[in-house]
ZAMARGU-4260 file (C-alpha; in steps of 0.2 Angstrom, whole numbers, plus 5000, padded with zeros to 4 digits):
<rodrens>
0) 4770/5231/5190 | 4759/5246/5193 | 4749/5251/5177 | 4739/5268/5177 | 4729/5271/5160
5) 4717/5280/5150 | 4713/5293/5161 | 4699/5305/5157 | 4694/5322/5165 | 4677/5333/5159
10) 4672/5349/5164 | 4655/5346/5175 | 4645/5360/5174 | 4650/5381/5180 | 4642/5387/5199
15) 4637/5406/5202 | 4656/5410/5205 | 4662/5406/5191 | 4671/5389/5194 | 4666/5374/5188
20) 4667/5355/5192 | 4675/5342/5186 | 4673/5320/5183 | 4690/5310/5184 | 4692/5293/5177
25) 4705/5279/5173 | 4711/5263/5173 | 4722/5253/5185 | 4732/5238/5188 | 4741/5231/5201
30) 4740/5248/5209 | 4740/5254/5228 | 4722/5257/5234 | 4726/5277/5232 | 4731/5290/5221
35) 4737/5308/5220 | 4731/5321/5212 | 4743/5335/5204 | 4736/5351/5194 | 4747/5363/5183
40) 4761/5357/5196 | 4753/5359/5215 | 4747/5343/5223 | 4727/5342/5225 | 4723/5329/5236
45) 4723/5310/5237 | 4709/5299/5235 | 4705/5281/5233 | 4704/5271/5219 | 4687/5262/5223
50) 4680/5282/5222 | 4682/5282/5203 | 4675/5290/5193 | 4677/5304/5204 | 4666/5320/5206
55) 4675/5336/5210 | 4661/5349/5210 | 4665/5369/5210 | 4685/5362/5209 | 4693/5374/5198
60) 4692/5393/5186 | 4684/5393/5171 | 4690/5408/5167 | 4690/5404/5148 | 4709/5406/5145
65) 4718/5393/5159 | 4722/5374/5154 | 4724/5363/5166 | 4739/5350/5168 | 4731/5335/5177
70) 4744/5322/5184 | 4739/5308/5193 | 4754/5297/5203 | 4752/5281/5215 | 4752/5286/5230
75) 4766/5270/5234 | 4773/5271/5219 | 4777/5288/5214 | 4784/5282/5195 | 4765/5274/5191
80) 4757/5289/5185 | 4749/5296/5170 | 4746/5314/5162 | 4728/5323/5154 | 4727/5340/5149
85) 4709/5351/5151 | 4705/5362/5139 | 4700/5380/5146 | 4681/5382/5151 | 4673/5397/5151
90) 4659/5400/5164 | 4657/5419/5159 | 4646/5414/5144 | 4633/5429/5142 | 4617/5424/5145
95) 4606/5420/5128 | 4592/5432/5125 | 4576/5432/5114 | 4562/5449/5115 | 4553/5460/5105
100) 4546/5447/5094 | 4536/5455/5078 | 4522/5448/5067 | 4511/5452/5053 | 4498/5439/5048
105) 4494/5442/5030 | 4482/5434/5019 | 4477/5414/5019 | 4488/5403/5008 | 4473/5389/5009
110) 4459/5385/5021 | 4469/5383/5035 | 4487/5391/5033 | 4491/5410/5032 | 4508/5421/5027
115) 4515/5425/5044 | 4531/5439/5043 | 4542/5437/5058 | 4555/5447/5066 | 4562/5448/5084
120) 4579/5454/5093 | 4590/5441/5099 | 4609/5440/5109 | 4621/5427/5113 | 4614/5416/5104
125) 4618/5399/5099 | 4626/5393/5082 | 4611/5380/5077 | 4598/5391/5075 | 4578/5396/5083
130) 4564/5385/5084 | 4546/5393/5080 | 4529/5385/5087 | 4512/5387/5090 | 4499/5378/5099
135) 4513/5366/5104 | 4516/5361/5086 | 4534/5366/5080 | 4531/5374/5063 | 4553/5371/5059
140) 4569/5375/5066 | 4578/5392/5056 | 4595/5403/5058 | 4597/5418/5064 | 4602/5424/5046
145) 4585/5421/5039 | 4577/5436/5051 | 4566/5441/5045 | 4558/5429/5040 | 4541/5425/5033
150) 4530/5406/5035 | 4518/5404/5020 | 4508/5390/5029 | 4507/5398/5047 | 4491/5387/5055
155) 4478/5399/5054 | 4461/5402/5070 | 4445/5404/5069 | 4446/5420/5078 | 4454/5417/5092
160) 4471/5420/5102 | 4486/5412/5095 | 4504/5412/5101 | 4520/5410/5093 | 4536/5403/5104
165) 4552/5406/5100 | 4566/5395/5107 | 4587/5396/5103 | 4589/5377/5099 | 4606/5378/5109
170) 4599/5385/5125 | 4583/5378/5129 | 4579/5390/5142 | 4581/5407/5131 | 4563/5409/5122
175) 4550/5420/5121 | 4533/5419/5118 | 4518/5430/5110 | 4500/5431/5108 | 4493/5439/5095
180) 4476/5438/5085 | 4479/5426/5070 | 4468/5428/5053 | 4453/5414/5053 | 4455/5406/5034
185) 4439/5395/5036 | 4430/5398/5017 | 4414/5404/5019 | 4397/5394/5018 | 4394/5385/5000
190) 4379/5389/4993 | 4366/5373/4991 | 4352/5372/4982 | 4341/5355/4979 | 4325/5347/4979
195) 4317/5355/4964 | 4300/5352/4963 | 4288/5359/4950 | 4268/5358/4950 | 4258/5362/4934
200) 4241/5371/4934 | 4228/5365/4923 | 4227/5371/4905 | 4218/5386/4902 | 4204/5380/4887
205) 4202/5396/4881 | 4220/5402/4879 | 4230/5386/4878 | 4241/5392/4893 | 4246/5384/4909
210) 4257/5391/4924 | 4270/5382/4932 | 4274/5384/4952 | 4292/5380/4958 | 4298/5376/4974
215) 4317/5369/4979 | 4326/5370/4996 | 4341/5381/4999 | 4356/5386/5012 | 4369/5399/5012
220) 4364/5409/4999 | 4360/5429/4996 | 4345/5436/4999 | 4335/5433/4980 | 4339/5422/4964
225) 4337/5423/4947 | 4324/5412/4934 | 4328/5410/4916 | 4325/5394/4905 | 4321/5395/4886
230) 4329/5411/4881 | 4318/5420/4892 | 4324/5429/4909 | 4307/5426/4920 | 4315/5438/4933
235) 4324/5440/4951 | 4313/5435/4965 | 4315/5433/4984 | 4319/5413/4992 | 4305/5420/5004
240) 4294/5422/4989 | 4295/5402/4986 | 4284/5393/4980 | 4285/5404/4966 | 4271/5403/4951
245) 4278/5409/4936 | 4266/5410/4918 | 4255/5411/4910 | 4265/5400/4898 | 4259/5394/4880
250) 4255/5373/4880 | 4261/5371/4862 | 4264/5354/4861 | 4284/5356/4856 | 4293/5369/4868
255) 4301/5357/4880 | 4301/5369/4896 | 4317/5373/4906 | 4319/5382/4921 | 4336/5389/4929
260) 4338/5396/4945 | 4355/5404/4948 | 4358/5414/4965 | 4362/5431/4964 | 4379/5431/4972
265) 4384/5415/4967 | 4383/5411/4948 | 4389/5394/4950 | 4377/5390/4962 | 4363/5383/4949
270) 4349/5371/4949 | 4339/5368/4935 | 4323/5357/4928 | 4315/5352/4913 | 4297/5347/4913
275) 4298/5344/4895 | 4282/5348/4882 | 4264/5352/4890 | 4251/5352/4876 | 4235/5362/4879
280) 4228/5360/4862 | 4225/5342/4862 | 4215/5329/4872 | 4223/5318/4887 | 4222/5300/4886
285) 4227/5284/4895 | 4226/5266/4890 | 4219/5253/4900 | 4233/5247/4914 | 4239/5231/4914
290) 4239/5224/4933 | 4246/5210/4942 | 4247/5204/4960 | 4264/5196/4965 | 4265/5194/4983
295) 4256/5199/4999 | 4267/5210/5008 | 4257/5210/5027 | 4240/5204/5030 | 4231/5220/5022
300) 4244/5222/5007 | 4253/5216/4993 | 4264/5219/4977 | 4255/5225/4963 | 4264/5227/4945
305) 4257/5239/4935 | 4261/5249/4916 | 4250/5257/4905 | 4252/5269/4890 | 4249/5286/4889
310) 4246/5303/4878 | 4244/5322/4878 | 4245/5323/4900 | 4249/5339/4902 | 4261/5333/4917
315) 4275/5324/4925 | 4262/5313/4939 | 4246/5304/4941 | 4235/5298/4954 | 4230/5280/4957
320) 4213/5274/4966 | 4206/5256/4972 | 4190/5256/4972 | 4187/5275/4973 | 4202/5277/4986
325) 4218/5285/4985 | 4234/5273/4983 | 4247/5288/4980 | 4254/5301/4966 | 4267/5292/4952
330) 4278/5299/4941 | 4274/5292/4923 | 4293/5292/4919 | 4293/5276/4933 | 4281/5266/4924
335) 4281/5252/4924 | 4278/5250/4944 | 4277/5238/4955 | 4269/5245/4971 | 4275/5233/4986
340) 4262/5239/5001 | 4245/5241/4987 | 4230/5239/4999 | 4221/5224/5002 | 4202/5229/5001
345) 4196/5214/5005 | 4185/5213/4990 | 4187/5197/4978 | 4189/5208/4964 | 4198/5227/4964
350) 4195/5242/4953 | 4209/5250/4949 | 4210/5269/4942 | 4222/5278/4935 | 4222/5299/4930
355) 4229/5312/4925 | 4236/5324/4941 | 4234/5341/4930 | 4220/5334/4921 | 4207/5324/4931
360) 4195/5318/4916 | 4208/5310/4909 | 4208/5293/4917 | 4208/5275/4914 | 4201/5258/4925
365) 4202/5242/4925 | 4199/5225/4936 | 4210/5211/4943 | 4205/5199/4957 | 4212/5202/4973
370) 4227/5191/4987 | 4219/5187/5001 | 4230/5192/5013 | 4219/5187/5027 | 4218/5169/5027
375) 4232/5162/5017 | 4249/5157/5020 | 4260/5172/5018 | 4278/5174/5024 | 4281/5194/5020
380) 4301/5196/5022 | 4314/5188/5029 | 4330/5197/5036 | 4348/5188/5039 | 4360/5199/5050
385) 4377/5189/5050 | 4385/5191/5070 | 4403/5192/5074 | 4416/5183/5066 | 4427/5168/5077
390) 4441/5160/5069 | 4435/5162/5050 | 4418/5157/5052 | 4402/5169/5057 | 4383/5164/5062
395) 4369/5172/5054 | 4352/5178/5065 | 4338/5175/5054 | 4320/5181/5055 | 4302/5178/5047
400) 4287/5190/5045 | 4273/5178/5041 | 4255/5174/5043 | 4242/5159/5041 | 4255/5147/5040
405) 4256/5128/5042 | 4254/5117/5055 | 4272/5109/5051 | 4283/5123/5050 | 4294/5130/5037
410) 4312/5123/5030 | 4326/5136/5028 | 4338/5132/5011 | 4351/5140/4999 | 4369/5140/4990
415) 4364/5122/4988 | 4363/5119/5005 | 4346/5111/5014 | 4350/5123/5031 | 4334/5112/5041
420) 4315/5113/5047 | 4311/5122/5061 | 4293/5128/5070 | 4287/5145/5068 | 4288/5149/5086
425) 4308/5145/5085 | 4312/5162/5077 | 4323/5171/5076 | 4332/5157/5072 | 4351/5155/5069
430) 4360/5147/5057 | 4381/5142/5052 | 4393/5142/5056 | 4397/5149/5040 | 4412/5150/5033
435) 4417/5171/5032 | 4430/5168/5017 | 4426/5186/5010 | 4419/5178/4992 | 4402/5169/4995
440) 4388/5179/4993 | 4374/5168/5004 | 4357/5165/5000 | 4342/5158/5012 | 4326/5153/5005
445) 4312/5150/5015 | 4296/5138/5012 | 4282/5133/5020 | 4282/5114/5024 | 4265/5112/5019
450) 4261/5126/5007 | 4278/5126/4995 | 4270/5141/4986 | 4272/5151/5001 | 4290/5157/5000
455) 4302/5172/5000 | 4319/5175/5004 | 4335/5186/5006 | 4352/5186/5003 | 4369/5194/5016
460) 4384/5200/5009 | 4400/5191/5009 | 4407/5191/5024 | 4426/5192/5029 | 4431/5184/5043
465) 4448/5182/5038 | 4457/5199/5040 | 4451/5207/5056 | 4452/5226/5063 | 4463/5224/5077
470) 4473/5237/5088 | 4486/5229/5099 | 4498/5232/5112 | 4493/5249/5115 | 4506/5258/5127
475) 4506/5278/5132 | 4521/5282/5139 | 4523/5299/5149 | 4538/5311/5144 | 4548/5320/5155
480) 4538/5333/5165 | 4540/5351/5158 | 4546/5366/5169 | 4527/5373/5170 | 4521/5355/5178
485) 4514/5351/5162 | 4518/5335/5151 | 4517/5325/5135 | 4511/5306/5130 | 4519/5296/5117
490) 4505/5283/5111 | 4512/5267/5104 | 4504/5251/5097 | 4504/5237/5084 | 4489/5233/5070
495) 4483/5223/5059 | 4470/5226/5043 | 4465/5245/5043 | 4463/5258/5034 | 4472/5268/5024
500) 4464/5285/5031 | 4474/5286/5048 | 4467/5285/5066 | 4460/5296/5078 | 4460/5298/5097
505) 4452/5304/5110 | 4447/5300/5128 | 4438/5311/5145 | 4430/5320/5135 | 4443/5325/5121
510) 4448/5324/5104 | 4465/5325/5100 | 4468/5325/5080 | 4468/5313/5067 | 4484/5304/5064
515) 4493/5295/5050 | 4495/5274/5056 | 4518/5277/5052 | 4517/5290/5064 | 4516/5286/5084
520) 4505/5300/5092 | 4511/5313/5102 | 4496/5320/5111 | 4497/5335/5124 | 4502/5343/5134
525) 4492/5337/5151 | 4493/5343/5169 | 4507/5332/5179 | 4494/5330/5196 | 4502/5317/5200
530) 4479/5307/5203 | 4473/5312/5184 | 4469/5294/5175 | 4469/5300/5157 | 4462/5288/5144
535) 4465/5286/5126 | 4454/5278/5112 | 4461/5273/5096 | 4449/5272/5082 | 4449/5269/5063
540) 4445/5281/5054 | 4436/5270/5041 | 4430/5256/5054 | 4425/5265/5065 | 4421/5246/5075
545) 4440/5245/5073 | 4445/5253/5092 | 4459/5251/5104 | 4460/5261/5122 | 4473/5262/5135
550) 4474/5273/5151 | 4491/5279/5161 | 4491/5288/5176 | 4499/5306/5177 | 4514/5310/5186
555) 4517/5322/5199 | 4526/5336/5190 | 4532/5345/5205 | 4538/5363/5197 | 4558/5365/5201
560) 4557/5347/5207 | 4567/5333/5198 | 4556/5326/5184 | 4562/5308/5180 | 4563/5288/5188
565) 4582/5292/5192 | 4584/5305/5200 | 4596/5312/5189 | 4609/5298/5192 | 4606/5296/5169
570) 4613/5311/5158 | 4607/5311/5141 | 4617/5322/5129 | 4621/5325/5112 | 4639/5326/5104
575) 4639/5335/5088 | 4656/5331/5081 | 4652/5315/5081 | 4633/5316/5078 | 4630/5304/5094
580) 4619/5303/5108 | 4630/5298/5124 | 4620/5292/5140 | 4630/5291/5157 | 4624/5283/5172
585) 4632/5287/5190 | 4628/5269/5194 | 4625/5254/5183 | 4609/5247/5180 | 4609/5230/5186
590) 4595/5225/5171 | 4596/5228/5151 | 4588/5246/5147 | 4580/5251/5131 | 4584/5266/5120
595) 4570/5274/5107 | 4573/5290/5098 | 4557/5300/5093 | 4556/5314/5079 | 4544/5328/5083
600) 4531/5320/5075 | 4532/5306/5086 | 4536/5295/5073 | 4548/5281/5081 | 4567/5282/5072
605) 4577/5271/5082 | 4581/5260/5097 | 4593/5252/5104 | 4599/5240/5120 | 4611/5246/5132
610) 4619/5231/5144 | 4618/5228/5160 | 4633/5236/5169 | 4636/5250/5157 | 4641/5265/5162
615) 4645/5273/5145 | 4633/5271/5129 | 4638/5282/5111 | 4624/5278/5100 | 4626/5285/5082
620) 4612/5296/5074 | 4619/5303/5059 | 4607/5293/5049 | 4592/5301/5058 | 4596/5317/5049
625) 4594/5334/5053 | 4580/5339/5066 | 4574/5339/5082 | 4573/5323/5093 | 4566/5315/5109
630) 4578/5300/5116 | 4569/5291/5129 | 4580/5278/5141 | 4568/5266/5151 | 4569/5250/5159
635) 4558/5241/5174 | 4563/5256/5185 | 4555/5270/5173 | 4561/5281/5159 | 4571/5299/5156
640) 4568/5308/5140 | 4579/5322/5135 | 4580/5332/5116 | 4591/5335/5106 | 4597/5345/5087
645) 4604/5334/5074 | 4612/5350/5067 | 4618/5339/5051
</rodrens>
């Protein structure tokens, strides 16, 4: 017998008269190949079966108070029928409008966020609220009820032009935007000061004073600053005055000199020195140095370890000489030294001189016999750079400075390990594999072959081989084109062993933020040309080695045109009583699609499989929460992306 079943009608959409459409669907069996249609009573047409569902555009009044009775009958058999009742639908809805926005920036709430008072008039608005934005960055979705309304961390400019957009969430088409100049919260310069260096004059025999001269290096700071050390306040002085020589100052023996500088605008900004006790009243001395040669360094120097003890200097350096000529100026708090480039005269035996920088009769000698760094074996440093990891293991490019060595080469050893002889002409050399396991600290000797004395060596960090940087599968997808021919790209990717610190992109020429590795970026908005290659680098932001790229082609965002891969045969919409997105294709794909629902953050919250010959998919978002959302449908045709308010 004929069965007729389930029948559904929804309203379709109002047109510029006032009518609106409507979608017709049921189920059938053993039916004729037509059926009638019957609305509040008077007959409205026959049509066939094989037409469902069935589009019926500009079809009856939505005059807001009229239900319409919809009976469907058989067209053979008159008794096979069935019966759905339309609500009444209103197409006079007054139009949602959003103007004379008000705002007061007011003072910085951190470095980078301001108070912001906003106000605005609004009518026939929606129930769900207004979303505020600026720069393209939503800053929250509100109610009506809050106005006016103040945002304690509104972004703040650095002296420029901002806007702030204002859109009802239920009507994405009533906003209103406004440019205003927004308050720059960038702090001001911090004062530096550094480099503190102090130079003492010679005493003054008669009065047992000295004068000190003090020099640092400064940035940001006001025009003059402050001395004081001791008790005593030596006075303000200009940073153009510098060096500055303040004294005369008594050489007692037991005041241990201190000097502060403070800038006058800036009392934390401070740098201080002590040069400790400076004795004009007794006689410098310095003991004879104790010297010894380690190791020529190049074929005219070597290392030289040097000490001596010392009395009565009446400052912080002293100047060394070889055979009458200057080595350099050392601090006596280093000693002992050792001195890795000390000239190699090319006498047997060195005289070496040491005295006083304030003091120049107070000095000390001695002699020591001399490397030849011309005629024997020498090998001056090696270097080890370990090269790039391959499944766990890593070589390691080693190289010799060296001179009058041995006809037989030189053998490379370490970690217990004899590593091989090789010539002199071979290097750089390389050596490994060696295993990267992130623990082993490695170690290469190197000898001459046939002078064993002749040696040095180095040492490489451990390496780890084991868990590399990697960005993977790095997809940018473009959302639906926006109705100033302008778009959005939604980055996506896997990794494996980075940081903690986030990620940043860029790419022609761009930088486009820093963003946390849970959060998918949502970079933006681009022109929709339709020829633009845009390309994206993905970089750690610890390893900066550590770097993925994709590039995607812009679409052509035709303005008024129709903006996604199907034409507008998928609807995306959102039901609110049952917290669901519903997806509705005029034809059925003949291939699996996928579903992914973004927040604004472009974090990835959900995604889902629609089957191949669905017409119909409710997919259930109450667990998203409230917010605003991006669901994208896309299979091996393209992709549609339409929003939507989780209003719960």
């Amino acid at each position: 017998a004929c069965e007729l079943a389930n029948l559904i009608v929804t309203s379709s959409g109002c047109d510029a008269n006032g009518d609106f459409g409507v979608i017709l669907n049921l189920d059938q069996a053993n039916a004729s190949t037509q059926f009638s249609i019957y609305v509040n009573g008077s007959p409205s047409g026959t049509y066939l079966y094989a037409d469902l569902p069935l589009s019926l555009p500009s079809y009856l009044e939505g005059d807001g108070i009229t239900s319409y009775s919809f009976l469907i009958q058989d067209f053979e058999n008159p008794g096979c029928s069935v019966n759905y009742t339309l609500q009444p639908v209103n197409c006079n809805v007054p139009t949602c409008a959003i103007s004379n926005i008000i705002v007061d920036p007011a003072q910085c709430t951190s470095d980078s966020t301001y108070s912001m008072f906003i106000n605005f008039y609004y009518e026939n608005n929606g129930t769900n609220g207004f979303d505020i934005s600026t720069g393209g960055v939503s800053l929250g979705i509100f109610n009506y009820s809050d106005l006016p309304l103040t945002l304690d961390d509104f972004p703040s400019s650095t002296g420029t032009m901002q806007n702030v957009f204002i859109c009802d969430i239920d009507n994405p088409d009533c906003c209103q935007e406004l440019s205003f100049m927004g308050t720059d919260c960038t702090p001001d310069p911090i004062c530096e000061l550094g480099g503190f260096e102090t130079t003492l004059s010679p005493c003054n025999d008669s009065t047992g004073n000295f004068f000190v001269t003090l020099d640092f290096e400064y940035a940001n700071t006001a025009t003059t600053f402050t001395v004081a050390g001791n008790g005593t306040i030596y006075g303000t002085f200009n940073y153009t005055d510098l060096p500055l020589t303040l004294g005369p100052l008594a050489g007692d023996g037991s005041t241990n000199y201190e000097f502060v500088v403070t800038d006058s605008e800036s009392p934390n900004c401070v740098l201080e020195t002590v040069i400790g006790t400076v004795n004009c009243t007794m006689d410098c001395e310095l003991f004879t140095p104790v010297v010894d040669p380690i190791q020529c360094t190049s074929d005219s120097t070597f290392s030289l370890f040097v000490d001596f003890d010392f009395v009565n200097v009446s400052g912080p350096t002293f100047n060394m000489f070889a055979d009458g000529s200057m080595v350099g100026t050392y601090n006596y708090a280093d000693l002992p030294l050792e001195i890795a480039d000390f000239p190699s005269t090319g006498a047997a035996v060195v005289t070496l001189m040491v005295c006083d920088m304030t003091d120049p009769n107070c000095c000390a000698f001695t002699t020591f016999e001399s490397l030849d760094c011309e005629t024997e074996c020498n090998i001056f440093g090696v270097t080890a750079e370990a090269l790039t990891c391959d499944q766990g293991l890593f070589l390691v490019e080693l190289n010799v400075e060296f001179q009058n060595p041995g006809p037989l080469g030189f053998q490379v050893f370490g970690n217990g390990t004899n590593y091989g002889n090789y010539s002199y002409s071979d290097l750089p050399i390389t050596i490994g594999a060696l295993e990267g396991d992130g623990v082993t600290e490695y170690e290469f000797v190197v000898a001459d072959l046939t002078n064993t004395n002749c040696s040095n060596f180095t040492t490489i960090e451990a390496v780890n081989c084991l868990d590399e940087c990697v960005f993977d599968e790095v997809v940018a997808t473009p959302l639906n084109c926006e109705s100033d021919g302008e778009f959005m790209i939604l980055l996506s990717f896997s990794t494996n062993n980075v940081s903690s610190e986030g990620y940043s992109v860029s790419g022609n020429g761009e930088d486009y933020g820093v963003f946390n590795y849970d959060t998918n970026a949502l970079v933006g908005p681009f022109q929709g040309d339709g020829t633009t290659i845009y390309e994206f680098i993905l970089t750690d932001a610890v390893n900066q080695d550590c770097v993925g790229g994709v590039e995607v082609e812009a679409p052509l965002c035709a303005v008024d045109a129709v903006r996604d891969a199907f034409n507008g045969a998928v609807a995306i919409s959102y039901n609110f009583v049952g917290e669901q997105v519903v997806i509705k294709m005029d034809t059925p794909f003949a291939e699996a699609s996928d579903i992914l629902i973004y927040d604004v953050t472009g974090r990835l919250r959900h995604t889902a499989t629609i089957a191949a010959g669905t017409t119909t998919e409710m997919i259930d978002v109450a667990h998203l929460g409230t917010g605003l959302f991006i669901c994208q449908l896309r299979n091996s045709k393209g992709s549609v992306s339409e929003s939507f308010v989780n209003a719960k």
